[in-house]
C-alpha positions, 0 to 999 in steps of 0.5 A, a space after each residue: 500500500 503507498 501513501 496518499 501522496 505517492 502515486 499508486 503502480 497497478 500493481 498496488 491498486 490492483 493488490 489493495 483492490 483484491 483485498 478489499 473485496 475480499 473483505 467484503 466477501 468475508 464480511 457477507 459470508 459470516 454475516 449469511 451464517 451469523 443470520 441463518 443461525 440467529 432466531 433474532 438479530 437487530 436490524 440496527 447492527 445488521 443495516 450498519 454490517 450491510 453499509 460496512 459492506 458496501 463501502 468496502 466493496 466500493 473502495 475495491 472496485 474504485 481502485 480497480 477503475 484507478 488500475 485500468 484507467 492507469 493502464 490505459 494512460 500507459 499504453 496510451 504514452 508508449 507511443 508518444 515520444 
Protein backbone atom coordinates (compact mmCIF):
# COMPACT_ATOMS: atom_id res chain seq x y z
CA UNK A 1 0.00 0.00 0.00
CA UNK A 2 1.60 3.51 -0.69
CA UNK A 3 0.99 6.56 0.72
CA UNK A 4 -1.87 9.48 -0.47
CA UNK A 5 0.98 11.14 -1.54
CA UNK A 6 2.71 8.55 -3.85
CA UNK A 7 1.19 7.80 -6.86
CA UNK A 8 -0.11 4.41 -6.94
CA UNK A 9 1.65 1.01 -9.71
CA UNK A 10 -1.34 -1.10 -10.76
CA UNK A 11 0.19 -3.18 -9.41
CA UNK A 12 -0.93 -1.76 -5.92
CA UNK A 13 -4.12 -0.76 -6.84
CA UNK A 14 -4.92 -3.96 -8.09
CA UNK A 15 -3.22 -5.70 -4.70
CA UNK A 16 -5.36 -3.05 -2.30
CA UNK A 17 -8.28 -3.77 -4.67
CA UNK A 18 -8.06 -7.79 -4.38
CA UNK A 19 -8.12 -7.45 -0.60
CA UNK A 20 -10.65 -5.16 -0.21
CA UNK A 21 -13.13 -7.04 -1.93
CA UNK A 22 -12.19 -9.94 -0.12
CA UNK A 23 -13.18 -8.15 2.90
CA UNK A 24 -16.23 -7.51 1.75
CA UNK A 25 -16.65 -11.36 0.87
CA UNK A 26 -15.53 -12.50 4.02
CA UNK A 27 -17.51 -9.91 5.98
CA UNK A 28 -21.15 -11.15 3.67
CA UNK A 29 -20.23 -14.69 4.08
CA UNK A 30 -20.27 -14.54 8.05
CA UNK A 31 -22.95 -12.03 8.15
CA UNK A 32 -25.18 -15.14 6.00
CA UNK A 33 -24.13 -17.75 8.85
CA UNK A 34 -24.49 -15.49 11.67
CA UNK A 35 -28.48 -14.76 10.21
CA UNK A 36 -29.01 -18.14 9.50
CA UNK A 37 -28.21 -19.10 12.56
CA UNK A 38 -29.95 -16.24 14.68
CA UNK A 39 -33.62 -16.69 15.98
CA UNK A 40 -33.27 -12.73 16.05
CA UNK A 41 -30.91 -10.08 15.05
CA UNK A 42 -31.14 -6.43 15.37
CA UNK A 43 -31.84 -4.64 12.38
CA UNK A 44 -29.60 -1.73 13.59
CA UNK A 45 -26.47 -3.83 13.50
CA UNK A 46 -27.32 -5.65 10.54
CA UNK A 47 -28.14 -2.42 8.34
CA UNK A 48 -24.56 -0.87 9.83
CA UNK A 49 -22.99 -4.74 8.53
CA UNK A 50 -24.58 -4.29 5.13
CA UNK A 51 -23.03 -0.44 4.96
CA UNK A 52 -19.76 -1.53 6.04
CA UNK A 53 -20.10 -3.93 3.38
CA UNK A 54 -20.62 -1.81 0.59
CA UNK A 55 -18.43 0.89 1.39
CA UNK A 56 -15.52 -1.81 1.13
CA UNK A 57 -16.85 -3.06 -1.82
CA UNK A 58 -16.95 0.36 -3.34
CA UNK A 59 -13.33 1.35 -2.21
CA UNK A 60 -12.34 -2.10 -4.10
CA UNK A 61 -13.99 -1.62 -7.16
CA UNK A 62 -12.76 2.38 -7.13
CA UNK A 63 -9.47 1.26 -7.25
CA UNK A 64 -9.77 -1.07 -10.00
CA UNK A 65 -11.27 1.51 -12.10
CA UNK A 66 -7.94 3.70 -10.97
CA UNK A 67 -5.55 0.38 -12.30
CA UNK A 68 -7.38 0.39 -15.58
CA UNK A 69 -7.53 3.79 -16.17
CA UNK A 70 -3.61 3.83 -15.25
CA UNK A 71 -3.42 1.04 -17.55
CA UNK A 72 -4.61 2.67 -20.41
CA UNK A 73 -2.68 6.13 -19.75
CA UNK A 74 0.40 3.75 -20.13
CA UNK A 75 -0.36 2.04 -23.01
CA UNK A 76 -1.63 5.28 -24.23
CA UNK A 77 2.09 7.02 -23.56
CA UNK A 78 4.08 4.10 -25.23
CA UNK A 79 3.67 5.73 -28.35
CA UNK A 80 4.05 9.13 -27.63
CA UNK A 81 7.77 10.41 -27.74
Amino acid sequence: MTSDEQVSSVHDLLNDATQWLQYARGVTAMLADLIHEAEDFDCKHLSLSLEAIAAMTSHGTRQLGEARAQLSWEAAMEGVP
